[in-house]
C-alpha positions in Angstrom: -16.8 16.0 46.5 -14.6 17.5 48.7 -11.7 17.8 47.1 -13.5 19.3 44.4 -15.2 22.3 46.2 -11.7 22.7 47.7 -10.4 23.5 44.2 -12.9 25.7 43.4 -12.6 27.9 46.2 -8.5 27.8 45.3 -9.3 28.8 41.7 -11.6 31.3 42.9 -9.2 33.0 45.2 -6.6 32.9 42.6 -8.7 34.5 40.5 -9.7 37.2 43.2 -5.5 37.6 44.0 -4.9 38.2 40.0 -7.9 40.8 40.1 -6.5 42.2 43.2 -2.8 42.5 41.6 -3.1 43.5 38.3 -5.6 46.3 39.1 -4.7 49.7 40.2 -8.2 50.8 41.0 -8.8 51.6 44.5 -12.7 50.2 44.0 -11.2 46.6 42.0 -9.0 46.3 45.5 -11.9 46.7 47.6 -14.0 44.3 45.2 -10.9 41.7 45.3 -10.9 42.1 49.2 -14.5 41.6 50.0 -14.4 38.5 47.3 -11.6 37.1 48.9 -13.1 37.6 52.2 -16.7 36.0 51.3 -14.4 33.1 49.6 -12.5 32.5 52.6 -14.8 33.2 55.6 -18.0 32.0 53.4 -16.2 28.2 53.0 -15.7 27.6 56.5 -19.2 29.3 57.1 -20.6 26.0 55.8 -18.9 23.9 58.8 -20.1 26.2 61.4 -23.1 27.9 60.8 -23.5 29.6 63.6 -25.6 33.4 62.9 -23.5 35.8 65.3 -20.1 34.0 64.7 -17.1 35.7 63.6 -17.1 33.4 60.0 -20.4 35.3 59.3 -19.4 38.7 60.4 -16.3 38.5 57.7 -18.9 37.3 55.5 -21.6 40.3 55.5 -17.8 42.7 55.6 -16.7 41.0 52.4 -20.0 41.7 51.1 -19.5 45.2 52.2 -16.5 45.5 50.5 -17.7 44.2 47.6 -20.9 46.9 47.5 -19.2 50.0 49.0 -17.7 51.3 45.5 -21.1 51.2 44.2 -22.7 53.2 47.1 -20.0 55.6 46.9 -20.7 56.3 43.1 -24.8 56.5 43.4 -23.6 59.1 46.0 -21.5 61.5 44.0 -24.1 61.3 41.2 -26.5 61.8 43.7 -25.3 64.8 45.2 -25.8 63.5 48.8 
């Protein structure tokens, strides 16, 4: 079970790398980081699941990242 949760994450941060790579966009990189960063940080959240430790705090920044691009663009059409 193990090993196959392991390969998962691996072919989801491959994934995430291509996305990262491939794109020029400066919103895809910060998508690709915050994935990468909720991949990473969110897998060894599951050992230690402590609330205020730094695993969840990468966690809810890669989540960030991932959301930022979209709060940005409701802004400009916003007018705020």
């Amino acid at each position: 079970m193990k090993t196959k949760v392991s390969k998962s994450i691996q072919n989801l941060q491959l994934k995430s790398f291509e996305m990262m790579t491939n794109s020029v966009s400066f919103k895809s990189i910060l998508r690709g980081t915050g994935m990468t960063f909720v991949i990473i940080f969110g897998s060894s959240f599951i050992n230690n699941s402590s609330l205020f430790s730094l695993n969840s705090l990468m966690v809810i920044l890669g989540f960030f990242l991932i959301f930022t691009p979209y709060m940005f663009n409701i802004a400009e059409k916003s007018n705020i």
